[in-house]
C-alpha positions, 0 to 999 in steps of 0.5 A, spaced: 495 539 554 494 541 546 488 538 542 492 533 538 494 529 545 487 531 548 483 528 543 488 521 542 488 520 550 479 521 550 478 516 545 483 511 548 480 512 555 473 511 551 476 504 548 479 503 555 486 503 551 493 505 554 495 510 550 502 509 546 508 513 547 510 514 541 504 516 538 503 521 544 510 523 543 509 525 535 502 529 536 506 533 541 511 534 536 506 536 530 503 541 534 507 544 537 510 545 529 503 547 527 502 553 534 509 555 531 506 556 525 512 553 522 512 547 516 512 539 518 514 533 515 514 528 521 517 521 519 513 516 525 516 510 525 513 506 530 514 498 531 508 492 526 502 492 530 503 498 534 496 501 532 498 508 526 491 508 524 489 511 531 493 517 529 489 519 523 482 517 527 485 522 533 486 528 528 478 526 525 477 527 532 480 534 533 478 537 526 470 535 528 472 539 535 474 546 529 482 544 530 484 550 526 490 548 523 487 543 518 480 542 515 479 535 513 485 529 514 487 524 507 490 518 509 494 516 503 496 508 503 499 503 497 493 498 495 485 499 494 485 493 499 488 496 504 484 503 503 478 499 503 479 496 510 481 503 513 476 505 511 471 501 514 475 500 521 474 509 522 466 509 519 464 505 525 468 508 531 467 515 528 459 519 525 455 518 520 459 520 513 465 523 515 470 517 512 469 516 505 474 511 501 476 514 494 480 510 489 479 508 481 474 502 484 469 507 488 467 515 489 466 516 496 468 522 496 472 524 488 475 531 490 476 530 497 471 533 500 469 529 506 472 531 513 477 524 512 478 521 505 481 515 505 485 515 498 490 510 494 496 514 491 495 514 485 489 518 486 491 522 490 497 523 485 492 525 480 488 529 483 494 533 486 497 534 478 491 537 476 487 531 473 481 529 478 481 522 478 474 522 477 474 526 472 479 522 467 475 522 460 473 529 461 482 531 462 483 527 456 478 528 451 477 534 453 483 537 455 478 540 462 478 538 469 475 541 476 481 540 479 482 546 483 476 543 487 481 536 490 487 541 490 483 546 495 481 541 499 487 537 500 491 544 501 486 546 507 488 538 510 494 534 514 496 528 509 498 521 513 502 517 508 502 510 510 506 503 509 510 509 505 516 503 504 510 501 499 510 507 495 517 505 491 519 499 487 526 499 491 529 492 492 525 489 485 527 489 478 523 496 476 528 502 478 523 507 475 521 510 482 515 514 478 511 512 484 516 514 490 518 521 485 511 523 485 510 522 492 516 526 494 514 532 490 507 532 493 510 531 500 515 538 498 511 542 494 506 540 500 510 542 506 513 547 503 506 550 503 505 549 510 501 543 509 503 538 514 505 531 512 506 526 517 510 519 513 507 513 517 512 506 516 515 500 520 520 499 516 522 505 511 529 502 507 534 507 509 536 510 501 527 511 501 529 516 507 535 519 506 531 521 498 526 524 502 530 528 507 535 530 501 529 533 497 527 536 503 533 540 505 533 542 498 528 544 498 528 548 505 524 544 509 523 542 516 523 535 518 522 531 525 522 524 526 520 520 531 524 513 531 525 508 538 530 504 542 527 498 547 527 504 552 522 508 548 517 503 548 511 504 552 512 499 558 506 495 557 508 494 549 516 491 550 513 487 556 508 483 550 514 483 545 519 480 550 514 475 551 512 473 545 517 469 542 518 467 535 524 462 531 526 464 524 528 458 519 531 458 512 529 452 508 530 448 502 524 443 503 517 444 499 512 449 502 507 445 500 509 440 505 511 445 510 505 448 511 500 441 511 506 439 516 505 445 521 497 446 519 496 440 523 496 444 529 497 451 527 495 456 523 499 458 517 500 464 513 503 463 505 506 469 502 508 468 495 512 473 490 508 471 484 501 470 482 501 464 478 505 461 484 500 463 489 495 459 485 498 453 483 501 451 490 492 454 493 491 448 487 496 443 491 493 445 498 486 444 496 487 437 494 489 436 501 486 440 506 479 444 507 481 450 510 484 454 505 483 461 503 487 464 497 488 471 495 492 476 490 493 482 487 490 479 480 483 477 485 478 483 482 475 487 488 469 482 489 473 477 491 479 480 494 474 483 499 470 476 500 478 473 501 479 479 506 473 479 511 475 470 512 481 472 514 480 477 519 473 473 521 475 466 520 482 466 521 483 459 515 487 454 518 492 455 511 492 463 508 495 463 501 497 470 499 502 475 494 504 480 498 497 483 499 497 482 506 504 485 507 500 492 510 494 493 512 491 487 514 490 486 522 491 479 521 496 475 526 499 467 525 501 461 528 506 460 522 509 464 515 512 461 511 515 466 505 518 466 499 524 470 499 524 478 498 527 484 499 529 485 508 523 491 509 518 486 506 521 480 510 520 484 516 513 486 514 510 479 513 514 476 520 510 482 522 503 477 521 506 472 525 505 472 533 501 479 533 497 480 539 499 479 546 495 473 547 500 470 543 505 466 545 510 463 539 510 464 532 514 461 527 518 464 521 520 459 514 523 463 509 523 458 503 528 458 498 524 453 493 519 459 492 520 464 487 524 470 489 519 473 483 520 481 480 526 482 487 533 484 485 537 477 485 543 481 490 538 484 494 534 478 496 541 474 496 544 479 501 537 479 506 537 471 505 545 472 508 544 477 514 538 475 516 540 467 516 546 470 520 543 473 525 537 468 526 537 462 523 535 456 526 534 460 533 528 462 538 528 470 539 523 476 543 519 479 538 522 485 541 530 482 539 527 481 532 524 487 531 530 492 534 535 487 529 531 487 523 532 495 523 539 494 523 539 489 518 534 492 513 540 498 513 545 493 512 542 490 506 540 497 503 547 498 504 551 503 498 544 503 494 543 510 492 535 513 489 536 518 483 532 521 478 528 526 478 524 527 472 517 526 475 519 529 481 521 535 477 513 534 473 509 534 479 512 540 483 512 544 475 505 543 475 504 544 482 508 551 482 506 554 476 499 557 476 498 557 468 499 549 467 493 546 468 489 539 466 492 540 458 499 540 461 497 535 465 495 530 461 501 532 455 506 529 462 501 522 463 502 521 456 510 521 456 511 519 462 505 513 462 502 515 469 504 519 474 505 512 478 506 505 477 500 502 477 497 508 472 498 503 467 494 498 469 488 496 465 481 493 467 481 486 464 474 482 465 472 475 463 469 474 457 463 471 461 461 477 465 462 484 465 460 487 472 466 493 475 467 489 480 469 483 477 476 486 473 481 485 475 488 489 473 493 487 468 500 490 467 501 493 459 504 488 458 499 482 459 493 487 456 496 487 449 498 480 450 490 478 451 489 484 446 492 481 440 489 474 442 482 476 443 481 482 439 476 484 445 475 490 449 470 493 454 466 500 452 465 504 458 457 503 457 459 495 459 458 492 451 463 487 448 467 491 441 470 486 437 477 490 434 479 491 426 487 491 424 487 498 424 485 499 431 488 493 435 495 496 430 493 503 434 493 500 442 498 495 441 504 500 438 507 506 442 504 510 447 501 509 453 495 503 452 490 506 459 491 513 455 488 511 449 483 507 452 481 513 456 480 517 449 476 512 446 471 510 451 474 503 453 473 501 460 477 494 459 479 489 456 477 480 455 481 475 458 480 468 456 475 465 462 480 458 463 485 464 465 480 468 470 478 461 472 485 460 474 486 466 478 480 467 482 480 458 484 474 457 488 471 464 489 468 463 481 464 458 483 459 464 486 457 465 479 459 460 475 
């Protein structure tokens, strides 16, 4: 037996676990690949709620046993949230000080030192591209960085990309692709090193895929993947999905009354394409019923962490939520009701719906009163037509709806074709040649605006308080409209600084605005507290 397999099965025989086929079957294959010696991208799709994170935990495992092939595991995924969660999840079951949690919100470990590094990408991305994330200030600056430190501890580790279907703007109306470009030119300049990589999704879209495996192959790398069929499953597994039951429904009624109808004896689960959405219909709910949690993508840290502890600890009778809770969250309700999106983020919200075995009936409300948001209008259209075709108004195994819904995601992305390499070609450029470094780097963020989408989001605070944990992230977009309206922005020293024409003239026009906030010591902006108010509903109250 390989120590890959052998450190999986001992710590489910510890936890009194089945261990999982699919998961025993990829470790076999990735050792296998490492003894050989040969280089390995493994795709590992495996079903929602089937237990990835153990993977990374089993190879903590083995790397404390002094596996040879691999020194450290970073764990790559999309949000903070998420990473955040992870994080906590692997410190309790594994020793004091080997997991760390590391993104722009906290420096568990800023150039990935620990033995596992739990990261989102835009930090790995950085760090990779030789601009340590902590390190921002002294990049721009000061044209200096200690990159070769991050850059050395991720090349002596295996890197786990997870919710991989996140790292793309595919299915929205931002055809950039700068996030998913940079994490492939990672993955190839990676793998084409001998780094092994492992690319954890349940509903990867097959264009994202086939991108992947074109660069791959022209770039002479192997690739595995691990996918599944019914017979595949582990029997325990497709027995639990054949028992749960759920039924889909396209509706044209009002959310609000749906979800106080189904609330009266089943919990239910909201996801929204819009902040400003989110609010309003928590604002509605609250008027009515007492048991309501909200969270969104425009909660600040403190809050977004308060909103996920009731949610796993609580379980709320009636969760309002944007499409934080699409991945990562172990969360499992009665009800979802959805506003129309993409088919790969339709499975996934339907993935929070009769999660654990102990359930038995679920319920999924895709209704069409909801805002479809920042998804493309053909595409969410062609999702709300195959999957209405396929399930609407019908009772279905959990086990029929995820082996379907496979094929339907590949029917709606059907003739959709990635393209583009310009940031794929910066981030392999920099990796490759040994004589750019952090000026180089930093030359490509300003063109570019960031290496990844969410680069360019800036800290906004409420006038009333200035603590880190309160910030919560603005598009450019939204800062320079607060920017001319308040004229206020926060220094790294935490004071509030009033802003003359000529200096609001220089962050307002061209340029990336996060760049020329990073030169000029801003750590954020002011927004008015009616409009912080409204984001964070009742959470304010704390200190208020």
């Amino acid at each position: 037996m390989g120590e890959l397999l052998n450190a999986y099965r001992n710590m489910c025989r510890e936890r009194g676990w089945i261990p999982r086929k699919l998961i025993e079957r990829g470790l076999s294959v990735l050792e296998d690949a490492l003894n050989k010696y040969e280089e390995i991208v493994l795709f590992f799709h495996l079903p929602t709620g089937y237990g990835k994170s153990t993977v990374t935990e089993a190879l903590v495992r083995a790397s404390l046993n002094s596996y040879p092939f691999f020194s450290r595991i970073i764990h790559v995924l999309p949000m903070r949230s998420i990473v955040d969660d992870l994080a906590s999840r692997l410190s309790k079951s594994l020793p004091e000080g080997i997991v760390a949690a590391q993104h722009m919100g906290i420096a568990g470990s800023p150039f990935f030192a620990k033995k596992c590094v739990i990261t989102t990408l835009d930090t790995f991305i950085l760090n990779f591209s030789k601009i340590p994330a902590s390190e921002l200030y002294k990049a721009f600056a000061k044209n200096i960085a200690h990159f070769d430190f991050a850059r050395g501890a991720i090349y002596s580790s295996i890197v786990v990309f997870d919710e991989f279907h996140l790292f793309s703007g595919l299915g929205t109306l931002r055809e950039e692709f700068k996030s998913l470009q940079s994490a492939v030119g990672s993955i190839v300049s990676l793998a084409s090193a001998g780094v092994p990589i492992l690319i954890l999704t349940a509903t990867l879209p097959e264009p994202m895929e086939e991108y992947i495996k074109e660069e791959l192959k022209a770039a002479g790398v192997k690739f595995k993947t691990i996918s599944y069929s019914e017979e595949d499953l582990d029997e325990s597994v497709r027995e639990s999905l054949k028992r749960r039951k759920i039924s889909f429904t396209i509706s044209s009624e009002d959310a609000v009354n749906i979800a106080v109808e189904k609330a009266r004896e089943k919990s239910v689960l909201i996801i929204l394409n819009k902040v400003a959405e989110a609010v309003a219909i928590y604002s509605e709910l609250k008027r009515r019923i007492n048991s309501v949690v909200l969270i969104h993508g425009k909660l600040p840290e403190r809050y977004k962490k308060t909103a996920i502890n009731r949610l796993l600890k609580e379980k709320p009778r009636i969760v309002v939520s944007t499409q934080v809770v699409e991945a990562g969250v172990d969360i499992s309700y009665d009800v979802l009701i959805s506003a129309p999106c993409p088919a790969d983020r339709l499975v996934q919200r339907s993935g929070r719906v009769a999660r654990r075995d102990s359930d038995i009936y679920g319920e999924v409300v895709v209704s069409l009163k909801l805002s479809r948001g920042p998804y493309d209008e053909e595409v969410t259209r062609r999702t709300i037509e195959v999957f209405s075709e396929k399930f609407s108004d019908k009772t279905i195994s959990k086990l029929d709806f995820e082996l379907t819904s496979r094929k339907l995601i590949k029917q709606v992305y059907s003739g959709i074709v990635i393209d583009g390499r310009d940031m794929y070609r910066v981030i392999t450029m920099l990796d490759e040649n040994v004589l750019l470094d952090t000026r180089d780097a930093r030359r490509a963020i300003d063109v570019f605006c960031g290496f990844t989408d969410s680069f360019g989001l800036v800290a906004a605070y409420p006038e009333f308080r200035i603590e880190k944990d309160l910030a919560v992230g603005l598009s450019e977009r939204e800062a320079k409209y607060f920017l001319r309206k308040n004229r206020t922005v926060v220094t790294v020293d935490g004071t509030l600084k009033k802003l003359n024409d000529v200096k609001l003239r220089y962050l307002i026009s061209g340029g990336c605005l996060a760049v020329k906030m990073i030169i000029d010591n801003i750590e954020g902006i002011v927004v008015d507290s009616s409009i912080y108010r409204e984001w964070c509903g009742d959470y304010i109250d704390e200190i208020s």
